[in-house]
C-alpha positions as CSV (number, residue, x, y, z in Angstrom):
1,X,0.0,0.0,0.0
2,X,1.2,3.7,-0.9
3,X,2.2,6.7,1.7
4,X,1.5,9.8,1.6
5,X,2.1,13.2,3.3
6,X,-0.2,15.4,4.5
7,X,-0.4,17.9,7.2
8,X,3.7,17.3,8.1
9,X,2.8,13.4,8.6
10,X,3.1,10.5,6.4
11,X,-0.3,8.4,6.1
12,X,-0.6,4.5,5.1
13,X,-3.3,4.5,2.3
14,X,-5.2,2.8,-0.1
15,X,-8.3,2.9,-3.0
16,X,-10.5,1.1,-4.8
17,X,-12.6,2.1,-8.0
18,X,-11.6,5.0,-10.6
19,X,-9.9,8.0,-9.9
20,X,-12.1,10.2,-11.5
21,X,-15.4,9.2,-10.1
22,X,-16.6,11.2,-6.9
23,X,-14.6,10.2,-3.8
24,X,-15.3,8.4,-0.7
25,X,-13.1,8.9,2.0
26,X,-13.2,6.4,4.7
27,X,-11.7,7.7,8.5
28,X,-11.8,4.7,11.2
29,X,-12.2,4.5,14.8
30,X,-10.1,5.0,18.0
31,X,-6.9,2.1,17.8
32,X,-8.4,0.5,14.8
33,X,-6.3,0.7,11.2
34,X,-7.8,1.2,8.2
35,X,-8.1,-2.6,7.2
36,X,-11.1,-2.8,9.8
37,X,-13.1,-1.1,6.6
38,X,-14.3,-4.6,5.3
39,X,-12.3,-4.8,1.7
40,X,-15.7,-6.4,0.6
41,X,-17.7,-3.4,1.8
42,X,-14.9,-0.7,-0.2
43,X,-15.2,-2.4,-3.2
44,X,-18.7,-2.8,-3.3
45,X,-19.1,1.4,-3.3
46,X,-16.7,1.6,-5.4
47,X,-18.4,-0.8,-7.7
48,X,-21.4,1.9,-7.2
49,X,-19.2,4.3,-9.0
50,X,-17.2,6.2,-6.3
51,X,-13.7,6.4,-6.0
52,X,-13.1,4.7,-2.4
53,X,-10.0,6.2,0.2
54,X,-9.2,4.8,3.2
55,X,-6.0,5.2,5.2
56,X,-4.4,5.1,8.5
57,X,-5.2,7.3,11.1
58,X,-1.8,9.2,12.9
59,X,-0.4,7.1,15.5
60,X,-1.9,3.6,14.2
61,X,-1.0,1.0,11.3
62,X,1.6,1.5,8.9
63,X,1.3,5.5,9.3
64,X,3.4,7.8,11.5
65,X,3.8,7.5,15.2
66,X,4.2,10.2,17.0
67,X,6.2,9.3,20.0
68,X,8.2,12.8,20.2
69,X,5.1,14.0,21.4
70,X,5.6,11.6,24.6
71,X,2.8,9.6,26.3
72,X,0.1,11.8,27.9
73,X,-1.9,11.0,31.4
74,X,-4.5,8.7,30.5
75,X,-5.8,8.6,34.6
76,X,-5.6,12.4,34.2
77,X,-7.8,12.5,31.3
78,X,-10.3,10.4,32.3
79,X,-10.7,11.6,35.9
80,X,-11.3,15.7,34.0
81,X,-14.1,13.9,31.6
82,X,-15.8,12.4,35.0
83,X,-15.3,16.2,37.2
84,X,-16.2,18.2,33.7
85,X,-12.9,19.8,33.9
86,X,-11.9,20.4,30.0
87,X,-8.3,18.3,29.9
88,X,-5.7,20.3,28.0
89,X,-2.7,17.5,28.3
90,X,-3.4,16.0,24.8
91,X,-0.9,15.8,22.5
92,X,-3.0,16.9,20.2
93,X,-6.8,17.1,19.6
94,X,-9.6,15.4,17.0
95,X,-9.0,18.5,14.7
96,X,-5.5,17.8,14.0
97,X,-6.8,14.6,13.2
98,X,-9.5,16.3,10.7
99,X,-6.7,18.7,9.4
100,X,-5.2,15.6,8.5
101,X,-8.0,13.8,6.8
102,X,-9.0,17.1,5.0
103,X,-5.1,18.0,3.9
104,X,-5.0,14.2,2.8
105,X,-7.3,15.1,0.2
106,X,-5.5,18.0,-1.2
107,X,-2.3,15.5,-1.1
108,X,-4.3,13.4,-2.8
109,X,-5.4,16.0,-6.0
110,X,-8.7,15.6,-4.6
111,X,-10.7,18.9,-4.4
112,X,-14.0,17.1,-2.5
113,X,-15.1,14.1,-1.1
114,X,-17.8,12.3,0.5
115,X,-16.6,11.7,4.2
116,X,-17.5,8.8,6.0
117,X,-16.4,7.9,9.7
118,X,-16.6,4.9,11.7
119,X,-16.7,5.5,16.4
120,X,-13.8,7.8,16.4
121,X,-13.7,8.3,13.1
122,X,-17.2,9.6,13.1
123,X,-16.2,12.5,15.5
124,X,-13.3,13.5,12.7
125,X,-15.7,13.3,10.3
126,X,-18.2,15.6,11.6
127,X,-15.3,17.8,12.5
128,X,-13.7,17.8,9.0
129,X,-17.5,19.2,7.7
130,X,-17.2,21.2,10.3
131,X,-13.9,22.7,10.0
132,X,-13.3,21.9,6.3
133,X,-17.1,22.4,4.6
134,X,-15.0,23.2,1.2
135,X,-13.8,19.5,1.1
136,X,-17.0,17.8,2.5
137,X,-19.6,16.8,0.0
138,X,-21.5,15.1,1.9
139,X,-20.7,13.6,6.2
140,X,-21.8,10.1,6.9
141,X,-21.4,9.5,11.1
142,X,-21.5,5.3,12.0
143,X,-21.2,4.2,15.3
144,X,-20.0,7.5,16.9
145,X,-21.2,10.3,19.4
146,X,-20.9,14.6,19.6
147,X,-19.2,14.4,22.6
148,X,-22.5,15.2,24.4
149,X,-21.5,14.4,27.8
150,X,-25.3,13.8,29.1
151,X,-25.7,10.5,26.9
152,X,-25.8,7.1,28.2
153,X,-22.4,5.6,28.6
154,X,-20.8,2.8,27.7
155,X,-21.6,-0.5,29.4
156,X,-19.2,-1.8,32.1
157,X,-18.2,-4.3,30.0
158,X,-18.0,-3.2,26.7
159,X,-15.7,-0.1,27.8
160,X,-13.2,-2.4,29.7
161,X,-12.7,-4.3,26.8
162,X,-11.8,-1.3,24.7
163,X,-9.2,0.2,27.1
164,X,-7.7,-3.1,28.7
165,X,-4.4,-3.7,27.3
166,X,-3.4,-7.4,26.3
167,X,-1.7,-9.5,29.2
168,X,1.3,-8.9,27.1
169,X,2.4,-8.5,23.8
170,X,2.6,-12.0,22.2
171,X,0.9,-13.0,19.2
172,X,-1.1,-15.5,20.3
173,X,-1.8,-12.9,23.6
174,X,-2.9,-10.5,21.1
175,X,-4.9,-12.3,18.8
176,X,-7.1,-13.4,21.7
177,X,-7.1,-10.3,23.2
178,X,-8.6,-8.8,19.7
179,X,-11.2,-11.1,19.3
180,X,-12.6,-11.0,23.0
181,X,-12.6,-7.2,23.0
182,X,-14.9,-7.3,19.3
183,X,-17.2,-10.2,20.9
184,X,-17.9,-7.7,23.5
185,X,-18.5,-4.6,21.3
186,X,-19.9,-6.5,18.5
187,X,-23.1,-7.3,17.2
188,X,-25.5,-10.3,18.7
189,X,-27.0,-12.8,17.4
190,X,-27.2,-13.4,13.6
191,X,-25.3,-10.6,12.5
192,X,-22.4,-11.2,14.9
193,X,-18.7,-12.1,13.4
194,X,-18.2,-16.2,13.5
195,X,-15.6,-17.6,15.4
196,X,-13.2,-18.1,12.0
197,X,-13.9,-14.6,10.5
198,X,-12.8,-13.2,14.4
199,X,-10.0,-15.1,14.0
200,X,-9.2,-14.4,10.3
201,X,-9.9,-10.4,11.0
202,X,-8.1,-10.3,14.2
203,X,-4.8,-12.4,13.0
204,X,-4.7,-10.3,9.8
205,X,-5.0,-7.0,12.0
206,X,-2.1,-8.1,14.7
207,X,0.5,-9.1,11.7
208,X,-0.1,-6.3,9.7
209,X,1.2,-3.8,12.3
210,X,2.9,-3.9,16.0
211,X,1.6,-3.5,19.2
212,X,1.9,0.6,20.2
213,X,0.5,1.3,23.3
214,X,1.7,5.5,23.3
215,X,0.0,6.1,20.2
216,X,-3.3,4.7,21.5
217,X,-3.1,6.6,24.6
218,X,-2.6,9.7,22.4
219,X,-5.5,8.7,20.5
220,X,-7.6,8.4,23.7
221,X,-6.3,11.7,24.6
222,X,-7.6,13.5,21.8
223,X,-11.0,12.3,22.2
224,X,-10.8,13.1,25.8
225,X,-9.9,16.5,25.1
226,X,-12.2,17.6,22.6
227,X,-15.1,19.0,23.5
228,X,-19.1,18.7,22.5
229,X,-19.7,19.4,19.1
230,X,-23.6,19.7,19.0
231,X,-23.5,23.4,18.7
232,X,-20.8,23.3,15.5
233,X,-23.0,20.5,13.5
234,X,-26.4,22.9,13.9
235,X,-24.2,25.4,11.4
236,X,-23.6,22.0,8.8
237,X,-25.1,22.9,5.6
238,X,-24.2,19.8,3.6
239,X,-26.0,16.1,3.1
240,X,-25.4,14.1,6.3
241,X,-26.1,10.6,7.3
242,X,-25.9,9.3,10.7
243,X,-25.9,5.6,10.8
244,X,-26.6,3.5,14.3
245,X,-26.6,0.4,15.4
246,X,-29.9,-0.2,18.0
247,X,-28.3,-2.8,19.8
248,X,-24.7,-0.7,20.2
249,X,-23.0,-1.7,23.6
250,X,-20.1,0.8,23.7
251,X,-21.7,3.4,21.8
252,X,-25.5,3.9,22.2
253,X,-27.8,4.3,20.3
254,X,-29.1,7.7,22.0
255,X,-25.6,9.0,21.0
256,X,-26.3,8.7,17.3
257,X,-29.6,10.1,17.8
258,X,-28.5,13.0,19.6
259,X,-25.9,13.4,16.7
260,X,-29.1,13.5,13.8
261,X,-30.9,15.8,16.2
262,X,-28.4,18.5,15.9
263,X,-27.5,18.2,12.3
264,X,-30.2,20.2,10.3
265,X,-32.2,17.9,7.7
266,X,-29.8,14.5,9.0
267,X,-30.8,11.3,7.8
268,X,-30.9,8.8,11.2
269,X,-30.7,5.3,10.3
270,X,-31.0,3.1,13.0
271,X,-29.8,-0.5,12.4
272,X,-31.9,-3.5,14.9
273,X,-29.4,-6.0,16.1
274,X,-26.1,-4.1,15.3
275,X,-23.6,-3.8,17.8
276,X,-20.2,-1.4,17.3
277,X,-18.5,-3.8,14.5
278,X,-18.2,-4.8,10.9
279,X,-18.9,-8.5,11.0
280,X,-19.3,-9.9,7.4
281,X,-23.1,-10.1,8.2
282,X,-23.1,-6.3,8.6
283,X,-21.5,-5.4,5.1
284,X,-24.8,-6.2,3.1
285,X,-26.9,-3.6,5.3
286,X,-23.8,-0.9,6.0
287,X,-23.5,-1.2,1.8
288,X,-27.4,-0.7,1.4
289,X,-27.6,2.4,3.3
290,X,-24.1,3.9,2.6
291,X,-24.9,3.2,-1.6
292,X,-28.5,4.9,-1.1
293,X,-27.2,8.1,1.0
294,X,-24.0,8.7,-1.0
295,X,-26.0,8.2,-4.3
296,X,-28.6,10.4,-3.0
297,X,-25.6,13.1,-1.8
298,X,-24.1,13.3,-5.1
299,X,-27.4,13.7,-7.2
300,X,-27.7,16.9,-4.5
301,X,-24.4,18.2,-5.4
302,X,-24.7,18.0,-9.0
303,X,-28.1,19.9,-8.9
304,X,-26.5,22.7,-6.4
């Protein structure tokens, strides 16, 4: 896969489709690379006629770690999000993170693009049509939150299993570490991940990159530190999807709500039975909605 630089980083990246059809870009969550966008679920937009990005968030995959900014207080962080107290110890915030989604474009030759974000990703997204409106065509939120602090939290277990490291930093350690945290995130029932696709995802995942504890503590930072942004998405005057799963353990379902409710004219699609994952069973219904919206967006744009 090719790198990039944008914004004074280099960024891991990849695409799918034509380069002249309208772009998609892709931005995933907190600790996740870019590989957790199902290649079956890029390829099928791009078979839709869009030109699909994704890439490596800062401090995650195959892109640039940013250890010279040290290793902030987690403990600190968490204890000013539970008191209210803003933090200001991040390394740096969720809009350096949209500066360098947005600046990835430009690096890219890319004057707009759909932008699509996944649980942390989601809150870059709405800040790059926030922050960035000339690159946005359109802002798709999945799985992701404003920041509202008066939303349900997490449940007990699913947060643990997001922010417990593995017992140490074996393979094997790690592999089952990766697949018990996304069996407590992830969807129920029929449209969970089978044991051999956990397996396949997770293993693929652990070799592709090494363990790097700083950089997700800098990633947990910046979310920590970045405040509400309810107020911001009430000024969005672009196409915006927010897509939810009902049945979301670590990020409820009120939180995508809440996320529609401030964006004037949002579509809110709420998914029955999807937890905070992208099991194979999930790509049929994230591709049906995604197609319809971004299809939908780009009719909009060519009218405007």
């Amino acid at each position: 896969m090719p790198q990039i630089k944008a914004n004074g980083l280099s960024f891991e990246y990849d695409t799918f489709g034509k380069a002249g059809d309208p772009a998609v870009l892709f931005i995933m969550g907190f600790a996740a690379q870019m590989t957790a966008w199902p290649e079956a679920l890029m390829k099928s937009i791009a078979g839709e006629g869009f030109h699909v990005i994704r890439f490596d968030n800062r401090d995650i995959g195959k892109s640039q770690y940013l250890d010279h900014l040290g290793v902030p207080d987690v403990m600190a962080a968490m204890g000013s999000l539970m008191t209210g107290i803003p933090f200001t110890g991040a390394p740096y915030t969720l809009n350096d993170m949209a500066k360098d989604a947005a600046e990835l474009l430009g690096a890219l030759n890319i004057r707009d693009a759909h932008i699509v974000g996944a649980s942390m990703g989601g809150m870059i997204a709405q800040l790059v049509a926030i922050n960035h409106p000339g690159v946005t065509r359109s802002m798709t939120s999945i799985m992701s939150t404003t920041g509202n602090p008066a939303m349900p939290q997490a449940t007990p277990e699913a947060m643990t299993a997001l922010i417990t490291p593995p017992a140490d930093t074996s393979r094997e350690t790690r592999i089952a570490h990766g697949m018990k945290m996304i069996r407590a995130i992830g969807s129920p029932g029929n449209l969970a991940a089978t044991e051999e696709e956990l397996k396949v995802t997770v293993t693929a995942a652990v070799d592709r990159a090494p363990y790097h504890p700083e950089g997700i503590s800098r990633q947990l930072c910046a979310i920590l530190a970045s405040p509400p942004r309810n107020a911001m998405l009430k000024n969005l005057r672009m196409p915006a999807m927010v897509l939810h799963g009902m049945d979301d353990p670590l990020v409820r379902v009120e939180a995508g709500r809440d996320t529609a409710a401030s964006i004037p004219g949002c579509r809110l699609v709420e998914v029955p039975g999807m937890g905070h994952d992208f099991s194979n069973a999930l790509v049929p219904i994230y591709h049906k909605h995604l197609s319809a919206f971004l299809k939908d967006a780009e009719s909009r744009a060519k009218a405007a």
